[in-house]
C-alpha positions as CSV (number, residue, x, y, z in Angstrom):
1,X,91.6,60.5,49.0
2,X,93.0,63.1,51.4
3,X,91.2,65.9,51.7
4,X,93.7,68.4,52.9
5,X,96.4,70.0,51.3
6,X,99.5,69.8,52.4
7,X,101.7,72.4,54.3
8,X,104.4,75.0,53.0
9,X,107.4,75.0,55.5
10,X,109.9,77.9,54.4
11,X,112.9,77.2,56.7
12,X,114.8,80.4,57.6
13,X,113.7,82.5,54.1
14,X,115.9,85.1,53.4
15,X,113.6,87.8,51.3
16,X,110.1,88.5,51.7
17,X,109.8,89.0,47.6
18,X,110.8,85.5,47.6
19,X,108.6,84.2,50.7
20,X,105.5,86.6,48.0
21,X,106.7,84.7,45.4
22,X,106.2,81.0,46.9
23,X,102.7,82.0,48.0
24,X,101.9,83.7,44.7
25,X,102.7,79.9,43.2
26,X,100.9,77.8,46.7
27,X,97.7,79.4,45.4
28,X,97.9,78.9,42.3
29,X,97.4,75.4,42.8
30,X,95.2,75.7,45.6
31,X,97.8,75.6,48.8
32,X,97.1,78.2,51.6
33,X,98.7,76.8,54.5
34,X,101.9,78.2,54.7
35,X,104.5,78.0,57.8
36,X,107.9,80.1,58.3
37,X,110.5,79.2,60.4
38,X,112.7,82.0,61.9
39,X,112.1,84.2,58.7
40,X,115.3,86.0,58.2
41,X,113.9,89.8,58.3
42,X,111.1,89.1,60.6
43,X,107.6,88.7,59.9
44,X,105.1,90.5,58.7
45,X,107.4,91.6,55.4
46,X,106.6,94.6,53.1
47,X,108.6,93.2,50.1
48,X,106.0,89.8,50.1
49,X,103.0,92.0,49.1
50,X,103.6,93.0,45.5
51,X,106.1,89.5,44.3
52,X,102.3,87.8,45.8
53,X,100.4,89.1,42.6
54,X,97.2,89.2,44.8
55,X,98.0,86.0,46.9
56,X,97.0,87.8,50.2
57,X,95.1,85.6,51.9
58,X,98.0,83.2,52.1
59,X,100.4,85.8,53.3
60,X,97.8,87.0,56.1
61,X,97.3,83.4,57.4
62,X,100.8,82.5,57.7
63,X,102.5,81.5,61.1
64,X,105.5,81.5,62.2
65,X,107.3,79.2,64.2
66,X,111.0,79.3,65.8
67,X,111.6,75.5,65.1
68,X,111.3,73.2,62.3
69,X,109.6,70.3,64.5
70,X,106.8,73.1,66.4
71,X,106.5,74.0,62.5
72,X,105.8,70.2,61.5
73,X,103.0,69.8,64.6
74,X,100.0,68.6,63.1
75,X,101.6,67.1,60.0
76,X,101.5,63.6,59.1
77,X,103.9,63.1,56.2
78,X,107.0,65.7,55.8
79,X,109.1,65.5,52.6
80,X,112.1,67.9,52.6
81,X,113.1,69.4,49.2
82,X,117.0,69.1,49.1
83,X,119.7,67.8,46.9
84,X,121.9,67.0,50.1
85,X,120.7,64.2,52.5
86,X,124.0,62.2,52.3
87,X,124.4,62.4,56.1
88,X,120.9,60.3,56.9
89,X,119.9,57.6,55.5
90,X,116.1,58.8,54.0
91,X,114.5,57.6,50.8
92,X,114.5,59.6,48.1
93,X,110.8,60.4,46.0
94,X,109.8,63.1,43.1
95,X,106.8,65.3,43.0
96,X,104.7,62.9,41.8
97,X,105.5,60.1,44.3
98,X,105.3,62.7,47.2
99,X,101.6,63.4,45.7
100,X,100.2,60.1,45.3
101,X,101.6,59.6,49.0
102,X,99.8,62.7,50.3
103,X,96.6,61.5,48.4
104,X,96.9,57.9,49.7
105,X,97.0,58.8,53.6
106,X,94.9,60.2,56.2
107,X,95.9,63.6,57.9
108,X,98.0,67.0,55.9
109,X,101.0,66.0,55.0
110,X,104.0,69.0,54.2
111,X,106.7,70.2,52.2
112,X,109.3,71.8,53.6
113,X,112.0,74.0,51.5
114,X,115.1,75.4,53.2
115,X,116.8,79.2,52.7
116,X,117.2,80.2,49.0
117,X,121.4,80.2,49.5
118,X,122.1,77.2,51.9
119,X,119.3,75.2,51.5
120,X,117.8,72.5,54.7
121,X,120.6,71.9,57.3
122,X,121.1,68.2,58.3
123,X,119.0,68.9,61.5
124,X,116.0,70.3,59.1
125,X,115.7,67.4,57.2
126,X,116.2,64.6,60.3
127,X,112.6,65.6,60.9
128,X,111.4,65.3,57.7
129,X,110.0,61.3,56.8
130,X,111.2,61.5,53.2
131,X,113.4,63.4,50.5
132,X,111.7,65.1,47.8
133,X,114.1,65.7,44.8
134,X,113.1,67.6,42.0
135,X,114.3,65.6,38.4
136,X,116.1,68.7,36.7
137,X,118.5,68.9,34.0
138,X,121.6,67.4,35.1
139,X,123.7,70.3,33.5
140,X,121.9,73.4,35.2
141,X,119.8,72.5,38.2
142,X,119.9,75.6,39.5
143,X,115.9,76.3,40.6
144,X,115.0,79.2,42.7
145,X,112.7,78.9,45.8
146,X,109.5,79.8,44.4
147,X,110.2,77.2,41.4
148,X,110.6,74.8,43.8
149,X,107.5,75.3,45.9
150,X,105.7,75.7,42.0
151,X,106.8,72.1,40.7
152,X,105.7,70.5,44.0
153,X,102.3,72.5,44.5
154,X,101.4,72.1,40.4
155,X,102.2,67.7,41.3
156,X,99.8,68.3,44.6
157,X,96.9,69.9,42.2
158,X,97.2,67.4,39.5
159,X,96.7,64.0,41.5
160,X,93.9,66.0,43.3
161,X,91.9,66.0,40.3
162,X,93.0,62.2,39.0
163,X,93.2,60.5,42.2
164,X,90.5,57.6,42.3
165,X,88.6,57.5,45.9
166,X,89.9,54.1,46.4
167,X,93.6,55.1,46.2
168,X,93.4,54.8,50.4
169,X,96.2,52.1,51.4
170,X,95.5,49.9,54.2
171,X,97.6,51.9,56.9
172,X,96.5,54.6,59.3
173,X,99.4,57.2,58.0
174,X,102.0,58.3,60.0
175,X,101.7,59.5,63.5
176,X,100.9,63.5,63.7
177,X,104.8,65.0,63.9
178,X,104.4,66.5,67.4
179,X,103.2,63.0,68.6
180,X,106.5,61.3,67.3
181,X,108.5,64.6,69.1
182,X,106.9,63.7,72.1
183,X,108.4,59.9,71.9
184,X,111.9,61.1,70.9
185,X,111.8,63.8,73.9
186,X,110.5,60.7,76.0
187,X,113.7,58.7,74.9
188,X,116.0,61.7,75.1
189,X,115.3,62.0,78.8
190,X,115.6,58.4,80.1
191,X,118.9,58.8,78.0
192,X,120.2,61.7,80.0
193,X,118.8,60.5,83.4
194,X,120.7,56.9,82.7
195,X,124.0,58.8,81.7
196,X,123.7,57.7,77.8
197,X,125.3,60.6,76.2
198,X,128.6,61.3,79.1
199,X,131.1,58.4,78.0
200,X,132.6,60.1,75.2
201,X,133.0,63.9,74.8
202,X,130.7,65.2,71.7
203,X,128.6,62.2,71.8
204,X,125.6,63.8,72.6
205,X,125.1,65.9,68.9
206,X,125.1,62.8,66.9
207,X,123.8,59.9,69.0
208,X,120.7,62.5,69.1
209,X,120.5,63.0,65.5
210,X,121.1,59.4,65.1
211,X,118.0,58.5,67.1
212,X,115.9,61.3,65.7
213,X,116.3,59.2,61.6
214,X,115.8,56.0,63.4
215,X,112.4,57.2,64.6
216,X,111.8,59.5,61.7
217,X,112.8,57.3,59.1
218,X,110.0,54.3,59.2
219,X,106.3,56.6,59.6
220,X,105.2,55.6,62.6
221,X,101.4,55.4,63.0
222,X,100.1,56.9,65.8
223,X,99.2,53.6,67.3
224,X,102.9,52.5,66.8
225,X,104.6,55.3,68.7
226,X,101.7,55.5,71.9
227,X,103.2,51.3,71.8
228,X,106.6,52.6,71.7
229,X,106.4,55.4,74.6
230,X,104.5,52.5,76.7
231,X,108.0,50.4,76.4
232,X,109.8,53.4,76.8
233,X,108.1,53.6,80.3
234,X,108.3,50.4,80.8
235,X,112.1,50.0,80.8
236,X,111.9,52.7,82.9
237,X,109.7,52.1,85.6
238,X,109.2,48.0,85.4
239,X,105.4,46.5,86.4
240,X,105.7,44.3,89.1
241,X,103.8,41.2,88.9
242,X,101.6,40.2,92.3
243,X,104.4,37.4,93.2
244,X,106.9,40.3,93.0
245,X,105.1,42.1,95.0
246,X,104.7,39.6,97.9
């Protein structure tokens, strides 16, 4: 069973009563690690303290981070809480599947939750592995931020205490995030150098988001993509065999 909780990713938070409110509900099921991207009204916030209810040790240790993917380093299994997703093609799990799957691999996995109005862009969630939808009543779905991040953390606490030991699958878990970066900045560059993206004006936006869901999408170990950036340099830079080099 994984030992370590998973992440809190607040993408672009609008309020700090809101971003107090989310923490408030992270410890009360044991999550501390939380990570803000680009908070809206800067960080530290005044309004976080009091909607915390006492949660300060989550507040004090929080980072921030200017980009979704520098705020995903480290992270082995992102889900991204949306109702949207249309645009990439990503399986879709609940709270309880994104749990067992947290519990069942090695490394901290992370949830990531977009701005309380707009929700995750479709650049947010192309570097998320998965889609984590909430099951809600189909005739008012409407759930706040820190209802959200409540629901998903109470899931997390629950399989921690049921999980058996043995619920480890036979798989190394998916590469650490800024690992699988490094193999789609590594492709993005031959792609430049080789004049990829000039043909057609406009390309370059969505072949990139394109490739970013074809590596995203299968979990990679990190065995997997060190094999893929050795082809990557590869193509590049050809070995010769002795005969060639004759």
């Amino acid at each position: 069973m994984s030992n370590s909780a998973p992440a809190v990713i607040l993408v672009r938070p609008q309020l700090g009563v809101n971003i107090g409110a989310c923490a408030r509900a992270m410890l009360n099921f044991g999550l501390t690690d939380l990570r803000l991207v680009s908070p809206r009204d800067g960080w530290p916030n005044p309004d976080a303290g009091p909607s915390a209810s006492g949660a300060d040790e989550v507040l004090e240790n929080a980072r921030v981070f200017e980009t979704v993917a520098e705020a995903c380093a480290g992270l082995s299994l992102v889900f991204a809480t949306t109702i949207r997703g249309r645009e990439l093609t990503r399986r879709v799990v609940t709270p309880l599947q994104a749990s067992c799957e947290f519990h069942g691999q090695q490394g901290q996995g992370g949830l990531m939750f977009g701005p309380e109005r707009t929700g995750l862009e479709t650049e947010d969630l192309a570097v998320a592995h998965a889609i984590l939808s909430i099951p809600v009543n189909p005739a008012f779905g409407s759930l706040n931020l820190a209802q959200a991040v409540l629901v998903t953390a109470y899931e997390w606490f629950r399989q921690a205490s049921d999980a058996p030991d043995d619920q480890m699958v036979n798989h190394e878990g998916p590469a650490p995030h800024e690992e699988l970066e490094g193999l789609i900045a590594a492709v993005d560059e031959t792609l430049v150098t080789n004049g990829y993206y000039n043909p057609v004006p406009g390309r370059a936006a969505a072949a990139r988001l394109t490739m970013r869901n074809l590596f995203t999408r299968p979990e990679f170990s990190a065995g997997e993509v060190r094999t893929l950036r050795g082809i990557v340099r590869g193509l590049v830079r050809p070995r010769h065999s002795p005969r060639d080099q004759d």
